[in-house]
N, C-alpha and C positions, 0 to 999 in steps of 0.2 A: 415769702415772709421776710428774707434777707432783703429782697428792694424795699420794702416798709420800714425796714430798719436801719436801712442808711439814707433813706429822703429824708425820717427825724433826726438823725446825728445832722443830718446835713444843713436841712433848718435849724437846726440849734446853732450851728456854727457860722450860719450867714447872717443869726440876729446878735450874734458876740462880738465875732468876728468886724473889724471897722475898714473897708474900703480894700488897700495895697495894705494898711499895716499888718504885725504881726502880733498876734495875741496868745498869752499862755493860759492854756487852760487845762486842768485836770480830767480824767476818764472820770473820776467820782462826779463833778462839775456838770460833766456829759449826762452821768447815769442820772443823775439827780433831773437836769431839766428836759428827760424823756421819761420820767422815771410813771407819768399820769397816762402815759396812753402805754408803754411796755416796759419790760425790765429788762437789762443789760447788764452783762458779765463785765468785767474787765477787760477778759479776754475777747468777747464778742466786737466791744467797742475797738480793740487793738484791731480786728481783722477789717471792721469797716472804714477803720482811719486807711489801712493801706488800700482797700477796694476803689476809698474815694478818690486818693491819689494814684491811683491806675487808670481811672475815667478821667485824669483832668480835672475834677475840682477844685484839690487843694494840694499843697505842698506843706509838709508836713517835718520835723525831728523831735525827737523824743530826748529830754531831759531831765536828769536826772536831780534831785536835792535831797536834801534829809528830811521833809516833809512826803516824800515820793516820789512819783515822775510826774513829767507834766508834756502835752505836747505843743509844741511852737508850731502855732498853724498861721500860714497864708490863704488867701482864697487866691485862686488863678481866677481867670474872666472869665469861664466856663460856670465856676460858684460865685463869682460874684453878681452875675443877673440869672442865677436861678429861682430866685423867690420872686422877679418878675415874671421869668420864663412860665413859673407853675402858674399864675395868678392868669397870664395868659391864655393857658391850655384850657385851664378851669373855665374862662368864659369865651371862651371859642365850645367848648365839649356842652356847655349851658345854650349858646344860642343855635348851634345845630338840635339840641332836644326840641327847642321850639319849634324851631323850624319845620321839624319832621312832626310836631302835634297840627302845627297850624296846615300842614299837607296834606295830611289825612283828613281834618275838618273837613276843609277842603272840598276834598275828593268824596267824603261821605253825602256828605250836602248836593253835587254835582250829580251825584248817584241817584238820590231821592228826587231831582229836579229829573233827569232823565228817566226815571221809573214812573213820577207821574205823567210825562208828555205821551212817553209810548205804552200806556195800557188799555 
């Protein structure tokens, strides 16, 4: 459940987030634009910010103002082509499905041809 939880911080923060800049954004900000597929704590979102930046995604400080904190988040290269990276997996993981239907076709068909010659 924790990796679900930090791929949507993470897409959240790769569609904020612009390029090399740095952008400030609130935990509330976060919770909010995950807030349709799960709910996050404060505190949950503080553990995934540092997770991220343990794997290389982001670079990350926390500051403070009289409206709250906020975190100054960079994407390293790692987050910065990861909303390719997924988009990749997803249609590589999409055309092996095929592939393995159109194999078995396939091989069904090859089956019934070979059952009709030798009966």
């Amino acid at each position: 459940m924790q990796e679900r939880k930090e791929r949507l911080v993470l897409r959240c923060l790769c569609e904020v987030c612009d390029g090399k800049k740095t952008h400030l954004i609130s935990p509330h900000d976060i919770a909010k634009s995950v807030s349709r597929k799960i709910v996050l704590s404060v505190s949950e979102i503080d553990e995934i910010m540092t997770s991220l930046s343990l794997q290389n995604y982001i670079d990350f400080v926390v500051s403070d103002s009289k409206n709250g904190y906020f975190y100054c988040v960079k994407l390293k290269k790692k987050g910065q082509t990861y909303l390719a990276d997924s988009k990749r997996q997803k249609k590589t993981l999409g055309l092996l499905v095929l592939r393995s239907i159109f194999l078995a076709s396939v091989s069904f068909v090859f089956g019934l041809i070979l059952r009709a010659i030798f009966k």
